[in-house]
MIDREN-621924 format. One record per residue (C-alpha): residue in one letter; x, y, z. Coordinates in nm, 4 decimals, decimal comma, m for minus. Layout:
N
{A {X Y Z}}
...
//
This chain:
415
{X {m1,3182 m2,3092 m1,7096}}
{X {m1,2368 m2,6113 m1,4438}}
{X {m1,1529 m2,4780 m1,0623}}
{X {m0,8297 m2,6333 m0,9816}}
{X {m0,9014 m2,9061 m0,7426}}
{X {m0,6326 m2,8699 m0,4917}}
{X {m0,7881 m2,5934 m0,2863}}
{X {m0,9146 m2,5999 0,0879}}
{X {m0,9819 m2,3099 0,3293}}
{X {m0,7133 m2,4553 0,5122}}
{X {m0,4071 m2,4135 0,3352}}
{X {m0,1395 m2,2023 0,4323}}
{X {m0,0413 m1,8458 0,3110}}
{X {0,2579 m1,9404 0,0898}}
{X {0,0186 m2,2216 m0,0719}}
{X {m0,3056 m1,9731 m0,1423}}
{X {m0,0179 m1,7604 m0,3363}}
{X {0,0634 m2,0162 m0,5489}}
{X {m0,2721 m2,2217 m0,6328}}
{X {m0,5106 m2,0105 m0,4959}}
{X {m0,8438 m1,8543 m0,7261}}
{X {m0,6556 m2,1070 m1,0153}}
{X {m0,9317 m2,1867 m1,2824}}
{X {m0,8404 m2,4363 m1,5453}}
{X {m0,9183 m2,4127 m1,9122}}
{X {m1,0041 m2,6790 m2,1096}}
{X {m0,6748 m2,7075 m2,2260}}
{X {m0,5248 m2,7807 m1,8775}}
{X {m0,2404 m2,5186 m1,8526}}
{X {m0,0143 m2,5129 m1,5644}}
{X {0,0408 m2,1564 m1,5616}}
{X {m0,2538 m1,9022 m1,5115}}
{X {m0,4461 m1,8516 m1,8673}}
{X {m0,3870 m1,4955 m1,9940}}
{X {m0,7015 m1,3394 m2,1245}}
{X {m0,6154 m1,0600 m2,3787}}
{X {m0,9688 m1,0012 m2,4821}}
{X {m1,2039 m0,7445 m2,4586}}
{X {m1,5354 m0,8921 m2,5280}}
{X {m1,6979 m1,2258 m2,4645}}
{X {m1,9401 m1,3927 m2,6899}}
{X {m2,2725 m1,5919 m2,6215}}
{X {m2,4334 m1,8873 m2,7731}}
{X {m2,7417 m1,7202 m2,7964}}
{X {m2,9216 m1,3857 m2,8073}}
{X {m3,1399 m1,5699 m2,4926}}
{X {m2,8056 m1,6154 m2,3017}}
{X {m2,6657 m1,2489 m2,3881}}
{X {m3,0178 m1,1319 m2,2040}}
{X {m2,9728 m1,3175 m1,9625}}
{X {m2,6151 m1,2669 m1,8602}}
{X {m2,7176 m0,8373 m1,8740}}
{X {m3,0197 m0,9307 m1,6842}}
{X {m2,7650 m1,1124 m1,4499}}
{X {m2,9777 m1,4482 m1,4175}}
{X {m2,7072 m1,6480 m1,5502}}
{X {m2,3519 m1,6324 m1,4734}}
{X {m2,1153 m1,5566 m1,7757}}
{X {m1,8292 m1,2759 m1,8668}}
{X {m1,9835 m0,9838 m2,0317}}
{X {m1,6844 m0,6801 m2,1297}}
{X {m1,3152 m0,7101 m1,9866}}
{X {m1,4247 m0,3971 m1,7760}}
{X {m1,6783 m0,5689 m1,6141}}
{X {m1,5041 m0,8513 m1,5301}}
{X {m1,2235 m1,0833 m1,6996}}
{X {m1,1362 m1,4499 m1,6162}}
{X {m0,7668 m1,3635 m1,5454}}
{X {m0,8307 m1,0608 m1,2988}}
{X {m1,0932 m1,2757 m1,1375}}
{X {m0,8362 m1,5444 m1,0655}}
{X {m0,6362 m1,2064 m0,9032}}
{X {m0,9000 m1,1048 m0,7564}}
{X {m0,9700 m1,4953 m0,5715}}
{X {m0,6486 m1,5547 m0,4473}}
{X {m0,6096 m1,1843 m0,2876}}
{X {m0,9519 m1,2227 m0,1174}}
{X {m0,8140 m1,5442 0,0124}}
{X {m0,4627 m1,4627 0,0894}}
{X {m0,6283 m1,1384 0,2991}}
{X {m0,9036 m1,2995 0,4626}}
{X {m1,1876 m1,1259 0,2875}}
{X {m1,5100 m1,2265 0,1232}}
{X {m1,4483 m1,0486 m0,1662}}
{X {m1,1784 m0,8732 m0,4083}}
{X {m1,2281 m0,6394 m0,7174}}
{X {m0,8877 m0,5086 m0,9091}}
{X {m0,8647 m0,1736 m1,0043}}
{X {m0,5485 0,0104 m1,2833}}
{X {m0,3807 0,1293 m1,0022}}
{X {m0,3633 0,1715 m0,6292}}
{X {m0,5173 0,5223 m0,6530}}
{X {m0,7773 0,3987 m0,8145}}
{X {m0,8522 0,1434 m0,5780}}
{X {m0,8783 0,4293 m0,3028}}
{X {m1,0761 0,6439 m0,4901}}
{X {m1,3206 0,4053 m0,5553}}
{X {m1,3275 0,2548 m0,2277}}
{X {m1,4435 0,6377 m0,0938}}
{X {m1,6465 0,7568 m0,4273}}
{X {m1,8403 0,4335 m0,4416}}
{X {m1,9585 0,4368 m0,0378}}
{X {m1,9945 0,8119 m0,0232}}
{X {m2,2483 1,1134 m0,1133}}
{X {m2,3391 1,5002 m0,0481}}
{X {m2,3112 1,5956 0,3201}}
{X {m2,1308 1,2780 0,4407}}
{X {m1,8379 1,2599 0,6601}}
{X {m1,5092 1,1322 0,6649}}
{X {m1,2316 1,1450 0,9254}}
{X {m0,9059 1,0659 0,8154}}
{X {m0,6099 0,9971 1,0053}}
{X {m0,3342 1,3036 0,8728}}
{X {m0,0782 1,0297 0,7713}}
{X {m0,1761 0,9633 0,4783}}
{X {0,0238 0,9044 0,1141}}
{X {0,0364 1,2761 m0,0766}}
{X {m0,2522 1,1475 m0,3233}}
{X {m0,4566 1,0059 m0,0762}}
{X {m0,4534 1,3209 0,1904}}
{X {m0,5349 1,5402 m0,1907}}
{X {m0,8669 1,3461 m0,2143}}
{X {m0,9464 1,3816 0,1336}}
{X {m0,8256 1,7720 0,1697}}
{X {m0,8896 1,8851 m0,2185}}
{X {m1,1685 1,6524 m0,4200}}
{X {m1,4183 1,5585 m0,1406}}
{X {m1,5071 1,9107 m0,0227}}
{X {m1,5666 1,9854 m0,4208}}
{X {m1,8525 1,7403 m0,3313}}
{X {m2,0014 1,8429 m0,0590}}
{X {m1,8542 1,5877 0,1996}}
{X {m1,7124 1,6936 0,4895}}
{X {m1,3608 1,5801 0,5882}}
{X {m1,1400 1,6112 0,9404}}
{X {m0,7863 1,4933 0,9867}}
{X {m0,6663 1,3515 1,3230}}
{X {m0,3358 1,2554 1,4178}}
{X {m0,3654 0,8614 1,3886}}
{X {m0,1921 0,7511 1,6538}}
{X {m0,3709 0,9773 1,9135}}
{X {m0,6548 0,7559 2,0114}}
{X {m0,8328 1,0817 2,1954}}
{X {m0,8404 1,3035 1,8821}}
{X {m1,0196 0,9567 1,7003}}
{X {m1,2647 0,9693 2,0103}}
{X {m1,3382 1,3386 1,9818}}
{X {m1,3697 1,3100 1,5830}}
{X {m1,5993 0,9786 1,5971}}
{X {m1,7980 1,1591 1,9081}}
{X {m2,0888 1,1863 1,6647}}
{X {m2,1803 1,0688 1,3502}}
{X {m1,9323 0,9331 1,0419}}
{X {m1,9787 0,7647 0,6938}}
{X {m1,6360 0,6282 0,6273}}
{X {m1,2770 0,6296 0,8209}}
{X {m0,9721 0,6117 0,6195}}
{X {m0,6046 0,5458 0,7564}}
{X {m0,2555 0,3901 0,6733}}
{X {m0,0661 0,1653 0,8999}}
{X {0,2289 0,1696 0,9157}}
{X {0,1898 0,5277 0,7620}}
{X {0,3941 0,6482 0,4239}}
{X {0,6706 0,7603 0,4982}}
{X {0,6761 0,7576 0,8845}}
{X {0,5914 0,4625 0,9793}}
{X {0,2929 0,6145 1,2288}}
{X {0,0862 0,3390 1,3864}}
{X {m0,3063 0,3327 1,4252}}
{X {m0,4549 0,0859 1,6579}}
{X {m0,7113 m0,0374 1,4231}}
{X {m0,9234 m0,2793 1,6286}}
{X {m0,9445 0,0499 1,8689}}
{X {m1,0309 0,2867 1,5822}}
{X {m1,2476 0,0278 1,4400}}
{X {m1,4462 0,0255 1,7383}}
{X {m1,4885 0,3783 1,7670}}
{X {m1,5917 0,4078 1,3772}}
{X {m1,8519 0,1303 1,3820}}
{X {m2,0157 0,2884 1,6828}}
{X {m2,0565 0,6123 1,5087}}
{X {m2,1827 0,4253 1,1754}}
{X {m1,8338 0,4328 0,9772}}
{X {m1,7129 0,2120 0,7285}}
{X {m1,3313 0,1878 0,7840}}
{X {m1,1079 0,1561 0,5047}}
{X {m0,7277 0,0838 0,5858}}
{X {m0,4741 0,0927 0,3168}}
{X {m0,1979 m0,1766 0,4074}}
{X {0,0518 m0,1099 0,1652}}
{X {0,3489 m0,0870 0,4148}}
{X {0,2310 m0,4068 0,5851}}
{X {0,1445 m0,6215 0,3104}}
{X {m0,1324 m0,9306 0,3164}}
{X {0,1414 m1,0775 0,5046}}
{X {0,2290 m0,8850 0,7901}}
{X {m0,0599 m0,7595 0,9318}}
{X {m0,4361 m0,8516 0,8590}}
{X {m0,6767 m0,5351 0,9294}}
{X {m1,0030 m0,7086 0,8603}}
{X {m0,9183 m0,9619 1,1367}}
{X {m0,8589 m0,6312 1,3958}}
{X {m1,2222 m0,4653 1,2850}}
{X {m1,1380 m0,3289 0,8921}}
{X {m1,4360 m0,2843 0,6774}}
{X {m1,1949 m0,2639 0,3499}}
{X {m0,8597 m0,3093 0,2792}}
{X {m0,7113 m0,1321 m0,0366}}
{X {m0,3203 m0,2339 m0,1743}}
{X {m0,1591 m0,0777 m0,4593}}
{X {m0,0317 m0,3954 m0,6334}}
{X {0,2323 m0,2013 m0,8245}}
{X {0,4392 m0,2195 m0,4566}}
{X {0,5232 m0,5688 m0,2764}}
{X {0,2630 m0,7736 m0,5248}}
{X {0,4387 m0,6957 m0,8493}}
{X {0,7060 m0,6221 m0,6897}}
{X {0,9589 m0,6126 m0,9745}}
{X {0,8755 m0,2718 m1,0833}}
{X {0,6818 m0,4034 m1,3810}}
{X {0,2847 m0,3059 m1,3661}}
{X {0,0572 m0,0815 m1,1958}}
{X {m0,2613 m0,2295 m1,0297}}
{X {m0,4761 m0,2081 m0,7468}}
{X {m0,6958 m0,4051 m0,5337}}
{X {m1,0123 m0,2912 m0,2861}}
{X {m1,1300 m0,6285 m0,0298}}
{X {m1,4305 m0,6531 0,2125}}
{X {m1,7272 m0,8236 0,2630}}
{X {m1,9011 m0,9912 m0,0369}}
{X {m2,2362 m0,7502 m0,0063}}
{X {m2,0489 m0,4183 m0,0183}}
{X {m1,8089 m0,5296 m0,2674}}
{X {m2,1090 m0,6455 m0,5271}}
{X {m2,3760 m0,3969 m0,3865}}
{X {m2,1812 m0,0429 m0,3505}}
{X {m1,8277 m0,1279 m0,5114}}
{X {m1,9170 m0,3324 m0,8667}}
{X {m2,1658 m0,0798 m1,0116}}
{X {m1,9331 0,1781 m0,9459}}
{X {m1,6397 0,0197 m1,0951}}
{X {m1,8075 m0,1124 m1,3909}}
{X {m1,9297 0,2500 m1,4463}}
{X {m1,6840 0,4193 m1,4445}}
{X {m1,4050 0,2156 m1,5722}}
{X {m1,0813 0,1553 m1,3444}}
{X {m1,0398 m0,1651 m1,4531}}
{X {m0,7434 m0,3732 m1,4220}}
{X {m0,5859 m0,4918 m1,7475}}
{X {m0,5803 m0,8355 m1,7713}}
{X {m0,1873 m0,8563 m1,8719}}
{X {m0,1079 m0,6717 m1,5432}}
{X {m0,3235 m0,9036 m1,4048}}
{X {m0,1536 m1,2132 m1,5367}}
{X {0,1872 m1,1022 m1,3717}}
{X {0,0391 m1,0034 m0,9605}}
{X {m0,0573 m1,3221 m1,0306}}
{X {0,2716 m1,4178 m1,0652}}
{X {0,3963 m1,1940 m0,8259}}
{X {0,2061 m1,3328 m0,5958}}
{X {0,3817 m1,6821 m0,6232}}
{X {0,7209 m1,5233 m0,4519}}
{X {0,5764 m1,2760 m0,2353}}
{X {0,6591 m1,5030 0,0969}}
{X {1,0075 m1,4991 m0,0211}}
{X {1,0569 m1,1696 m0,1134}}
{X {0,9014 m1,0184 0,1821}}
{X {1,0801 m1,2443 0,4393}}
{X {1,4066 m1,1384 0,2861}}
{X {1,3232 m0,7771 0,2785}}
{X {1,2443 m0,7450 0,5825}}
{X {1,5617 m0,8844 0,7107}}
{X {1,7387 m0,6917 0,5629}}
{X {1,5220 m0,3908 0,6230}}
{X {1,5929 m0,5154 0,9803}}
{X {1,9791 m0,5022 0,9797}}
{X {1,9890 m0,2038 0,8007}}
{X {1,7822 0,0056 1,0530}}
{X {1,9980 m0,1234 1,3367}}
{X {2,3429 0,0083 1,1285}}
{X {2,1938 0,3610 1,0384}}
{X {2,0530 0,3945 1,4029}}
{X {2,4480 0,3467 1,5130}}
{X {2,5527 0,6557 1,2454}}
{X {2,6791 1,0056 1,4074}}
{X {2,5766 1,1153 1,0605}}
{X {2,1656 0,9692 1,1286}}
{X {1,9386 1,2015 1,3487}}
{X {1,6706 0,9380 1,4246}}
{X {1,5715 0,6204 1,2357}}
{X {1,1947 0,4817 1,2031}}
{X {1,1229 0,0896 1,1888}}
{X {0,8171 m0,0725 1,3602}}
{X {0,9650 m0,3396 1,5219}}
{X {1,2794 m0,1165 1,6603}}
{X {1,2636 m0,0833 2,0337}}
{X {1,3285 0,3002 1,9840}}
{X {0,9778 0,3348 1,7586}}
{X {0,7427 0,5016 2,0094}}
{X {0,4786 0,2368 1,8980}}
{X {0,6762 m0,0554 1,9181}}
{X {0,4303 m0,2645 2,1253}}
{X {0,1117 m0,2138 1,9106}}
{X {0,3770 m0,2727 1,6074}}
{X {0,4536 m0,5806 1,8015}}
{X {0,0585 m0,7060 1,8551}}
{X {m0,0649 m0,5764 1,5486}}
{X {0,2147 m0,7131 1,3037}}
{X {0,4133 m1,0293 1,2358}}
{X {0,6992 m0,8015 1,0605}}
{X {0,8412 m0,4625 1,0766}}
{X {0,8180 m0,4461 0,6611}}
{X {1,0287 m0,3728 0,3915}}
{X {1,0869 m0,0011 0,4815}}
{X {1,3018 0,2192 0,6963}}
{X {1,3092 0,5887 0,6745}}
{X {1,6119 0,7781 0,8188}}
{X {1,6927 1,1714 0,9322}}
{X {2,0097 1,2744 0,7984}}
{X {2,1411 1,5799 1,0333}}
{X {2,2676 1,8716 0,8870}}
{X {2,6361 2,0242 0,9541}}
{X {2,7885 2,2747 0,9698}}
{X {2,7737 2,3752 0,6208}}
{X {2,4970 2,1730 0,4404}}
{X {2,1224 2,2242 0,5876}}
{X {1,8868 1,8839 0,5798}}
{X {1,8055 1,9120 0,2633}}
{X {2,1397 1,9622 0,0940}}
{X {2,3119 1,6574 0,3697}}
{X {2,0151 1,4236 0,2624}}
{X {2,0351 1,4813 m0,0844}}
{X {2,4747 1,4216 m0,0988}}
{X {2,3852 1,0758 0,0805}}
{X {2,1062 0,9776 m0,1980}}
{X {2,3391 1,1028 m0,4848}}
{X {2,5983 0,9002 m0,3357}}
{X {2,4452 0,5741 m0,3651}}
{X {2,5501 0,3696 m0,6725}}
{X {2,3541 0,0088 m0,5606}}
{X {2,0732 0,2166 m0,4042}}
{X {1,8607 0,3976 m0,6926}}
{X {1,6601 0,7438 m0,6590}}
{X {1,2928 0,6527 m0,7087}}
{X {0,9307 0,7708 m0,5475}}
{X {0,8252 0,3934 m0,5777}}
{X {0,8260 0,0839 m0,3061}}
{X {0,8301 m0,2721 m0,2442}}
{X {1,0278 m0,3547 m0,5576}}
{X {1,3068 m0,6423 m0,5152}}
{X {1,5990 m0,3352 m0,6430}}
{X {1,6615 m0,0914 m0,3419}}
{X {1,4833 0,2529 m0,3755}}
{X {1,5752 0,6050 m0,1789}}
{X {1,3125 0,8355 m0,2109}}
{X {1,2795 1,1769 m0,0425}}
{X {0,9709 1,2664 0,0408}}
{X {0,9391 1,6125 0,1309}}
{X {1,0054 1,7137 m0,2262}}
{X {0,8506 1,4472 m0,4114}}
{X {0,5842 1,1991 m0,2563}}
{X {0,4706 1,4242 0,0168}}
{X {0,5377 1,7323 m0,1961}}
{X {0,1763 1,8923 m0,2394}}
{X {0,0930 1,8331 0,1287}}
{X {0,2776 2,1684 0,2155}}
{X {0,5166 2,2601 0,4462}}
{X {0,2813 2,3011 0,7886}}
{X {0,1726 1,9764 0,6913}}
{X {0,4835 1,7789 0,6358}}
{X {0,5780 1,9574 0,9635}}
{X {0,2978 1,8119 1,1428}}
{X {0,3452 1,4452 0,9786}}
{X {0,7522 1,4894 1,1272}}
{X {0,8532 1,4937 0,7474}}
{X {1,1411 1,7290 0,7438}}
{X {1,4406 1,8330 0,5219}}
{X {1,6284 1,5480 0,6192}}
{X {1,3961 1,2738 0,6052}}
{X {1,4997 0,9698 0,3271}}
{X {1,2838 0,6442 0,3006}}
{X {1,4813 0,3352 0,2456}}
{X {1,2592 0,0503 0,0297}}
{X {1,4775 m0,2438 0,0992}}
{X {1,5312 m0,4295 m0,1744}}
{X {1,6147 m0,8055 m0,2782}}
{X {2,0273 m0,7467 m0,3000}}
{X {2,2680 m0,9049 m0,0675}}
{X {2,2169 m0,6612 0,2728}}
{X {2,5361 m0,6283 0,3839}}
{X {2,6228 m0,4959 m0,0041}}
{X {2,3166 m0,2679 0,0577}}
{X {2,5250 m0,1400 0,3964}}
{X {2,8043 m0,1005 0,2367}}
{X {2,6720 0,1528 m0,0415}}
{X {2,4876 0,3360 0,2558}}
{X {2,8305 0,3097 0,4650}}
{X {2,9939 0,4794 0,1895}}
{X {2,7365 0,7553 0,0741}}
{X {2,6986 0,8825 0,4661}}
{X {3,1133 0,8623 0,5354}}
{X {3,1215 1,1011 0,1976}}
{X {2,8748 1,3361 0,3831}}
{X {3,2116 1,4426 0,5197}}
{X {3,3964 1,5417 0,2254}}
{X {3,0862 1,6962 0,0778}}
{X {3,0273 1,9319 0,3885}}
{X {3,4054 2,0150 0,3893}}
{X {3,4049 2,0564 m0,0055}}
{X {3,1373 2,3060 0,0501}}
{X {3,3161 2,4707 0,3092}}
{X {3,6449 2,5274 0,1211}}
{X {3,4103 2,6504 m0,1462}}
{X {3,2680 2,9131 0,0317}}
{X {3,6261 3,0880 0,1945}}
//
C-alpha cells in the first residue's frame, strides 16, 4: 500500500478527517480500500516466521490488525492528538479493554459516579469479581478526588461532560492528582467529541469513544476506539486485544471512516441547534431545569467554557409534574408526543433522539444511585439531531403544550 502524500502534522482538523491515515493501493482508489478479508498471505514460509516473530512488518489475521481499521485507527490518533489508536466492536469494548488490559488482583480504581449505566456495572459489579478494588466520587467535587487519590491508585476513569447530566470534571486537575498517586487516567469523551474538547492535551492518559455516536453518526455501525501513548497502546493494550478478540470489523470500519469526513459539519450544526433548543425549553413553565454546558445557568459553566470549544450535541431537560401526572407519567406524554423527535437509548446520530434515562440507560444503576447522579422521574435527554431546529422546536413546542390536555384528560378520567 502507498501513504497518500498530502499529509503534514500541520493540517487542520476538518482536513485530518478527510485525508488523514489514507493508504493507497496499487490501484490508486480515491475512496478508502475496503478490506473484507480475514487472513493475509505471505510469500514465503521465511516471511510468515518472521511477521509472528514480529521482525518484519506485515498483516497477520483481521483480528490482529486489518489495513482498513488501521487507516481508522491513523486518522483518529491524529484527529485526537494521540500517539496511538486501536479500534475495538463497540464502545464497551473499548472501555473494557482500556481497564482489563492495564489492571490486575488488588489494584485500585477510583471512578468518578457519573458514569454511563455499563460503564458504572464494570466498575461496581465485574471488577470486585476480580479482586480490584473500586471507589466512586462525585466528579465534579475536586475534594472527594483529593481524599480518594490521597494514597495510592492504578487507573482513574471519568466522563466529561457526564451521560446524561452533563457533570463536569476538571481533568487537568484530576489528572494531576491521579499521576501523583501513580494512576493512569482514562476519560471517555463521548459527549465532547475529538472536536470539542481534547483530554490528552489537559493531562489524559487514554481517551476511549464509542464510534457508534457522533463518528458514525448515522445510526449505521457499532465501533469503538481506545487512544494514548504509542508504548501503552502496543505494550499493555495490543496483546490484550489481539487475545481476546474485540476487534473492529473492517466494514464498520470502512464507514467511521466515512463518517469521519462530515463530522465538522455535523457537529457544528448540532450543536447549534442543541444551543437554541436549550435556550427555548429553559423559557417553558412546563421545564423544571435544563442542562447544557455552555448555558450560563450550568453550575460549571466556566470550566465548560476553558475546557471546551462547544457545549455538544446534547441537552437533557426536567419535565415537572402536575397536578395529576407524577415525573414519570409528564415526561413520558412529552416523549410520546413527539412525531419528528424519535424514542431511542442511542446518541450523536444526525435524526433527533429522546431517551429517558432513568428507565432505560441508567436503569441498573438503582434508584439511590440515579438519586445521587440528579437523574430523576422527569429527566429526558435531547440528542440533537441534523433536522431544521426550529422544526425540531416546533415538535417539542407541541408535545410540552399537550402536557396540558394530557394532565386534564387524566383528571376528567379519574372524577
Amino acid at each position: 500500500m502507498v501513504r497518500h502524500n498530502s499529509q503534514r502534522p500541520s493540517r487542520r482538523p476538518a482536513t485530518i478527517l478527510v485525508h488523514g491515515g489514507v493508504e493507497r493501493s496499487q490501484f490508486g482508489e480515491t475512496a478508502e480500500a475496503l478490506f473484507l478479508t480475514s487472513g493475509f498471505v505471505y510469500d514465503s514460509a521465511e516471511q510468515a516466521e518472521a511477521t509472528f516473530a514480529g521482525t518484519v512488518s506485515h498483516f497477520q489475521y483481521s483480528r490482529f490488525g486489518n489495513p482498513t481499521v488501521a487507516m481508522l485507527e491513523q486518522r483518529l490518533a491524529a484527529i485526537e492528538g494521540a500517539e496511538a489508536c486501536r479500534a475495538t466492536a463497540t464502545g464497551m469494548a473499548a472501555v473494557h479493554s482500556a481497564l482489563l488490559s492495564h489492571l490486575k488482583t488488588g489494584d485500585r480504581v477510583v471512578a468518578a459516579r457519573a458514569l454511563f449505566g455499563s460503564c458504572h456495572w464494570i466498575i461496581s459489579t465485574l471488577l470486585p469479581r476480580y479482586g480490584i478494588e473500586t471507589e466512586f466520587v462525585d466528579g465534579g467535587d475536586l475534594a472527594q478526588w483529593r481524599a480518594a487519590l490521597s494514597g495510592p491508585a492504578n487507573l482513574v476513569l471519568l466522563e466529561s461532560p457526564s451521560n446524561p447530566m452533563h457533570e463536569l470534571v476538571d481533568l487537568r486537575a484530576v489528572a494531576d492528582l491521579a499521576h501523583a498517586a501513580g494512576a493512569l487516567v482514562v476519560v471517555d469523551n463521548v459527549f465532547a467529541t475529538p472536536l470539542l474538547q481534547k483530554p490528552i492535551a489537559l493531562g489524559a492518559d487514554v481517551v476511549v469513544y464509542s464510534c457508534t455516536k457522533h463518528i458514525d453518526g448515522q445510526g449505521r455501525v457499532l465501533g469503538g476506539a481506545v487512544l494514548g501513548r504509542r508504548k501503552w497502546v502496543e505494550d499493555v493494550l495490543q496483546p490484550f486485544i489481539r487475545n481476546t478478540g474485540p476487534s473492529l470489523s473492517p466494514f464498520n470500519a470502512w464507514l467511521l471512516l466515512k463518517g469521519l469526513e462530515t463530522l465538522p459539519l455535523r457537529v457544528e450544526a448540532a450543536c447549534r441547534s442543541a444551543a437554541r433548543i436549550a435556550d427555548v425549553l429553559a423559557a417553558r413553565p412546563e421545564i423544571a431545569r435544563v442542562w447544557y454546558p455552555l448555558r450560563a445557568d450550568h453550575p460549571q459553566v466556566e470550566l465548560a467554557r476553558a475546557q471546551m470549544t462547544g457545549g455538544g450535541t446534547l441537552v437533557t431537560f426536567e419535565v415537572a409534574p402536575t397536578r395529576t401526572l407524577s415525573a414519570k407519567e409528564a415526561a413520558f406524554a412529552v416523549m410520546n408526543a413527539l412525531e419528528l423527535v424519535a424514542v431511542s437509548n442511542n446518541l450523536g446520530d444526525s435524526k433527533s433522539l429522546a431517551t429517558h434515562p432513568a428507565t432505560t440507560t441508567h436503569m441498573r444503576i438503582g434508584a439511590e444511585e440515579r438519586a445521587r447522579l440528579g437523574i430523576t422521574d422527569g429527566v429526558i435527554r435531547l440528542s440533537v439531531g441534523l433536522e431544521d431546529a426550529e422544526d425540531l422546536i416546533e415538535d417539542l413546542v407541541a408535545a410540552l403544550d399537550g402536557l396540558a390536555i394530557t394532565a386534564a384528560t387524566t383528571a376528567a378520567a379519574a372524577e
